[in-house]
KETI-969955 format. One record per atom (N, C-alpha, C): residue in three letters; x, y, z. Coordinates in steps of 0.2 Angstrom, whole numbers, plus 5000, padded with zeros to 4 digits. Example, Ala and Ser with C-alpha at 12.3 -4.5 7.8 and 13.67 -1.06 7.14 Angstrom:
% residues 2
ala506649725039;ala506249785039;ala506649845039;ser506449895035;ser506849955036;ser506450005039;
//
This chain:
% residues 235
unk500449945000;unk500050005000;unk500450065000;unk500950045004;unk501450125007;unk501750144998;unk501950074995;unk502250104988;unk501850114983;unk501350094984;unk500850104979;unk500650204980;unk500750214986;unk500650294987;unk501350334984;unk501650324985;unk502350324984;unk502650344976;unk502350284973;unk502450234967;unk502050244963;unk501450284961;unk500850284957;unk500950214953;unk501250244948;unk501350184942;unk501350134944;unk501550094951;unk501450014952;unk500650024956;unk500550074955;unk499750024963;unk499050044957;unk498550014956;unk498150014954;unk497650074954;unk496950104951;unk496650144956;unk496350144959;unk496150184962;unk495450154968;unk495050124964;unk494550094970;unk494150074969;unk493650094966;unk493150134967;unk492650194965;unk493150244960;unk493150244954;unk493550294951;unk492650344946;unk493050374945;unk492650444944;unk492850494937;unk492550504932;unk492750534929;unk492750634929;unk493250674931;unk493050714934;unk493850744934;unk494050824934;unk494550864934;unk494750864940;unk494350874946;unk494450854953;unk494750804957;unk494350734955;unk494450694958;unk495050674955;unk495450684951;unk495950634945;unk496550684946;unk496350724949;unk496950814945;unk497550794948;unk497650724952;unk498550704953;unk498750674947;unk498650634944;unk498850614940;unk498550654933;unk498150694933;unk498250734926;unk498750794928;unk498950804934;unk499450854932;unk500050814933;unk500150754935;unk500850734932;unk500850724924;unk500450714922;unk500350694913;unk500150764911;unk500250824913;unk500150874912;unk501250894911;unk501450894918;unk502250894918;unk502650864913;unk502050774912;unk502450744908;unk502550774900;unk502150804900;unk502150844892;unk502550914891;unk502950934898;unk503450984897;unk503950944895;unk503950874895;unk504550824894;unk504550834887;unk503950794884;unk503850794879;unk504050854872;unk503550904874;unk503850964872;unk504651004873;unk504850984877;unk505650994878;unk506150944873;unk505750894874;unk506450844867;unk506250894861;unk505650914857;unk505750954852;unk506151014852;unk506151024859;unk506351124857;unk507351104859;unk507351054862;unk508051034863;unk508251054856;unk508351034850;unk508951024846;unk508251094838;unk507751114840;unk507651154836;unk507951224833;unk508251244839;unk508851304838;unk509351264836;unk509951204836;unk510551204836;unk510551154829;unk510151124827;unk510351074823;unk510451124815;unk510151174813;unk510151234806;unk510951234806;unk511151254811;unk511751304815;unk512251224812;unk512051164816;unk512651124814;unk512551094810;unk512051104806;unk512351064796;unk512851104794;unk512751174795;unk513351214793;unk513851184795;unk514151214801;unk514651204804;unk514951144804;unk514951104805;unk515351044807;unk515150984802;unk514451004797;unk514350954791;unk514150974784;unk514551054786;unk514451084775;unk513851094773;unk513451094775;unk512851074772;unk512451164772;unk512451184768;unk512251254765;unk511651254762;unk511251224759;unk510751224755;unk510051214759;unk509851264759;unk509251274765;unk508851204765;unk508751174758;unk508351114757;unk508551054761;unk509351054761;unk509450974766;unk509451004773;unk509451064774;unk509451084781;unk508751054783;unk508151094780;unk507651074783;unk507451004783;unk507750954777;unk507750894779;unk507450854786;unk507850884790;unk507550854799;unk506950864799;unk506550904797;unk506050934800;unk505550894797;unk505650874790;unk505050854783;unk505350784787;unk505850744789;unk505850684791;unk505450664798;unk505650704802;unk505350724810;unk504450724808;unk504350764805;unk503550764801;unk503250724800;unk503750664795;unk503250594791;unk503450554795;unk503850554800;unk503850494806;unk503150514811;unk503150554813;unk502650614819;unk501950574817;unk501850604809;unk501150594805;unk501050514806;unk501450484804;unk501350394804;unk501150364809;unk501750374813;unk501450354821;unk500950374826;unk500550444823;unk500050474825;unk499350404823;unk499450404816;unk498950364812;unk498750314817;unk499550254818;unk499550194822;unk499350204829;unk499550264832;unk499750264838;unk498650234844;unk498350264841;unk497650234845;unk497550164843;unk497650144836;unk497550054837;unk498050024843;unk498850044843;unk499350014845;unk499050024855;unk498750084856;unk498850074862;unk498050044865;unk497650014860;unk497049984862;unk497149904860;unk497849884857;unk497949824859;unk498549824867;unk499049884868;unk499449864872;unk499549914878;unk498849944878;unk498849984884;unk499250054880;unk498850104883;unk499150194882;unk499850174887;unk499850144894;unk500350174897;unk501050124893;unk501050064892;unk501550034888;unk501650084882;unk501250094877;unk501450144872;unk501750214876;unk501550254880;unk501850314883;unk502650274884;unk502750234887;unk503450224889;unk503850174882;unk503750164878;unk503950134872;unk503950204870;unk503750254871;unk504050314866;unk504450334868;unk504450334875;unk505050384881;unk505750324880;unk505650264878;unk506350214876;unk506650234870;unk506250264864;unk506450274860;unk506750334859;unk506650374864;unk506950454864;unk507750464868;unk507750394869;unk508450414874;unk508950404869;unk508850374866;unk509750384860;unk509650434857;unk509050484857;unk509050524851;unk509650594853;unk509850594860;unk510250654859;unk511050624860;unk510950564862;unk511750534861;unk511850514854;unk511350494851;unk511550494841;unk511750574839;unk511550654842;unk511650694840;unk512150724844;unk512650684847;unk513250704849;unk513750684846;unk513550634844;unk514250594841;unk513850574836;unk513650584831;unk513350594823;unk513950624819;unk514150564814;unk515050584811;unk514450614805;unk513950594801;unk513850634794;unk513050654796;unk512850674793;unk512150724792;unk511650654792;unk511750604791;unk511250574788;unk511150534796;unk511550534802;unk511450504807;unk510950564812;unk510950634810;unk510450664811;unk509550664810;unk509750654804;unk509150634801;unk508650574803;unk509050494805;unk508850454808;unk508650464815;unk509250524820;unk508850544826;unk508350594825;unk508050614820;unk507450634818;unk506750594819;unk506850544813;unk506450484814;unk506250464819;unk506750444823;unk506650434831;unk506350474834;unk506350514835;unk506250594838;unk505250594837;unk505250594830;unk504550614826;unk504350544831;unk504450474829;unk504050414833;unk503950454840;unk504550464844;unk504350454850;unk503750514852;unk503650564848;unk503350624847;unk502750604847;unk502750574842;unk501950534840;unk501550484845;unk502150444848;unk501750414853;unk501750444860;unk502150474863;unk502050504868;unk501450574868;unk501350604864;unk501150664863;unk500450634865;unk500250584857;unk499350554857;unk499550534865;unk499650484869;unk499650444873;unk499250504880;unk499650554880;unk499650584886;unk498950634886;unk498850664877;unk498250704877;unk497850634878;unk497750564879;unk497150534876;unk497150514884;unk497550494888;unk497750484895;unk497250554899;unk497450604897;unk497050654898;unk496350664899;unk495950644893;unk495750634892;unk495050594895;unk495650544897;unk495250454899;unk494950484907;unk495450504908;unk495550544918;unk494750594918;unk494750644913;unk494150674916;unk493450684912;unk493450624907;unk492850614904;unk492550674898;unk492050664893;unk491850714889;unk491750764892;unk491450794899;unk491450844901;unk492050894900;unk492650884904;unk493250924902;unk493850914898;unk493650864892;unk493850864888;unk494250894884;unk494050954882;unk494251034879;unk495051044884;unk494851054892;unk494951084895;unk495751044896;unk495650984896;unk496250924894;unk496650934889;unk496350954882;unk496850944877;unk497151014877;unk496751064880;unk496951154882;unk497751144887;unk497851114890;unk498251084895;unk498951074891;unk498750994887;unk498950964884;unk499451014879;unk499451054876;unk499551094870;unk499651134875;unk499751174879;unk499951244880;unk500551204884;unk500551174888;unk501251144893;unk501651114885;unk501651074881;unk502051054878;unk502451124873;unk501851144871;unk502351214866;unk502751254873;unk502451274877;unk502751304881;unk503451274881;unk503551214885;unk503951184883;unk504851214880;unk504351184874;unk504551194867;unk505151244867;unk504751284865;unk504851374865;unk505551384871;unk505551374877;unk505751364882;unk506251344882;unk506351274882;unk506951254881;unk507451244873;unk507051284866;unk507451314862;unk507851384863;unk507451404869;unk507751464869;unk508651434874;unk508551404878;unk508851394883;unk509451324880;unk509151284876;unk509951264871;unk510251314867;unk509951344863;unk510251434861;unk510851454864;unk510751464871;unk511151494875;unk511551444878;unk511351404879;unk512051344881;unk512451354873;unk512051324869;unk512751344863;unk513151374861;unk512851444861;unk513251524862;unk513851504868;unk513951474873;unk514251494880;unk514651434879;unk514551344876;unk514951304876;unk515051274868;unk514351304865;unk514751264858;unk514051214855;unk514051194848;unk513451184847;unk513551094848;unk514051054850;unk514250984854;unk514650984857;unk514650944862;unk513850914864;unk513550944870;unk513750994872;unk513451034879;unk512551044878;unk512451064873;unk511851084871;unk511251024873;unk511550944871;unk511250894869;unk511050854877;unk511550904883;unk511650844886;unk510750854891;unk510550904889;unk509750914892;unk509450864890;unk509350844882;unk509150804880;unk509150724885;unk509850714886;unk509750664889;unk509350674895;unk509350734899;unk509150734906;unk508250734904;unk508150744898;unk507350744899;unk507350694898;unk507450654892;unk507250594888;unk507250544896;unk507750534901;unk507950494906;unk507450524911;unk507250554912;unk506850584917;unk506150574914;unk505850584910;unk505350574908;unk505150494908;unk505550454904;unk505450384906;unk505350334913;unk505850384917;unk505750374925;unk505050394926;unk505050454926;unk504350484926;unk503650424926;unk503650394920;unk503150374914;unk503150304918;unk503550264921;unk503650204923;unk503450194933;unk503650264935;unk503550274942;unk502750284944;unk502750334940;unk502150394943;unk501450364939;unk501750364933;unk500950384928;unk500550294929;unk499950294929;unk499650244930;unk499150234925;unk498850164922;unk498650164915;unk497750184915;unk497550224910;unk497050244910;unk496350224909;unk496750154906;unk495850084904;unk495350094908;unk495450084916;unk494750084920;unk494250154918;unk494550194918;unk494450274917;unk493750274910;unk494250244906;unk493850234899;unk493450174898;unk493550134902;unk493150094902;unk492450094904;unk492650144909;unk491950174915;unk491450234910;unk492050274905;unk491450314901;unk491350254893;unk491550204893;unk491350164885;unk490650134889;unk490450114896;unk490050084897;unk489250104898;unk489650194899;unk488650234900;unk488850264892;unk488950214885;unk488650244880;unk488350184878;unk488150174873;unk487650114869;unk488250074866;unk488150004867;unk488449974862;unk488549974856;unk488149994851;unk488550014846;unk488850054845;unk489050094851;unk489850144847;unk490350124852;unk490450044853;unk491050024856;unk491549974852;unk491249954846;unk491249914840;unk492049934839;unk492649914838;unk493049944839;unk493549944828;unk493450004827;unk493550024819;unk494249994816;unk494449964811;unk495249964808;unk495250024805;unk496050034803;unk495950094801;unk495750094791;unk495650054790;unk495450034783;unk494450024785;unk494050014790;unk493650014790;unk493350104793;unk493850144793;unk493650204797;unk493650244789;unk493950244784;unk494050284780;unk493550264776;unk493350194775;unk492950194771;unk492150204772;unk492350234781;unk491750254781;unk491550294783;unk491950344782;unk492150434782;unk491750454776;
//
């Protein structure tokens, strides 16, 4: 009991759970911090990566610069698509932490990245981890205080993560002015990507009951659960 208070992630929830901003606001506002994480892997390397194509890998033509971005994009989008069947076979909270495993090499690949194109693949990784963490946490959110404050969840969700963002590009900026664009800049990344996963594995607990409790007061048939080949064709 004493760790399960301690421990969130290992104890189950109560008994009577509740859909509701009130009753649930510890664990939405841990899943609320955990989206400063999230938002922080992006804004880590969105000031410094321009800066070192140049530098240190030649690379002058605006088009392979942006490169990262259009790669980080069509990983993001992909995984976006996958990311709600994956976590309704394996649990939101196994997919949250399967994104936070993928983030951790992404800023030790962009320390020691000998050519541009090892950039690029910690991109890819970056976009996955982006796409499952991001969906998991607004949809986590979500589960915690039901269609009532749903808005008010995704309002959260998006303002802590850009904030973020914004925040700590400004803040690698300035580490790389003061030590240089590697690997000083990079070594945040690590402290989020590693503290987020701690985070995700300790604290946050999985949101099924939550969701289950609002699938149960709708009608059966909107529990039928859609492929993403039967969702389009019936869009």
């Amino acid at each position: 009991m004493q760790i399960g208070r301690l421990l969130p992630g290992f104890s189950a929830p109560q008994k009577q759970i509740t859909l509701s901003l009130r009753d649930n606001w510890r664990q939405f506002a841990l899943l609320v911090t955990l989206n400063l994480f999230v938002g922080g892997m992006i804004g880590m390397e969105r000031s410094i990566l321009p800066a070192l194509a140049e530098a240190e890998f030649g690379i002058t033509s605006k088009t392979a610069v942006v490169s990262f971005i259009a790669t980080f994009g069509l990983a993001k989008a992909v995984t976006n698509l996958l990311a709600g069947n994956l976590a309704q076979r394996f649990t939101r909270r196994r997919i949250l932490i399967s994104g936070w495993l993928l983030a951790i090499p992404v800023p030790l690949i962009l320390i020691w990245a000998p050519s541009w194109e090892w950039v690029i693949g910690a991109n890819v990784l970056l976009g996955i981890n982006q796409g499952l963490t991001w969906s998991m946490t607004v949809n986590m959110k979500m589960d915690l205080v039901g269609p009532r404050w749903r808005g008010v969840a995704l309002g959260f969700n998006e303002a802590a993560g850009y904030m973020s963002l914004a925040a700590v590009a400004f803040l690698t900026g300035v580490i790389a002015e003061a030590y240089g664009l590697r690997p000083e800049p990079f070594y945040l990344g690590i402290g989020i990507s590693a503290t987020a996963l701690a985070f995700s594995v300790l604290l946050i607990r999985d949101t099924a009951p939550y969701l289950a409790l609002e699938n149960a007061s709708r009608s059966a048939t909107t529990l039928v659960p859609l492929s993403l080949r039967r969702a389009f064709a019936d869009a």
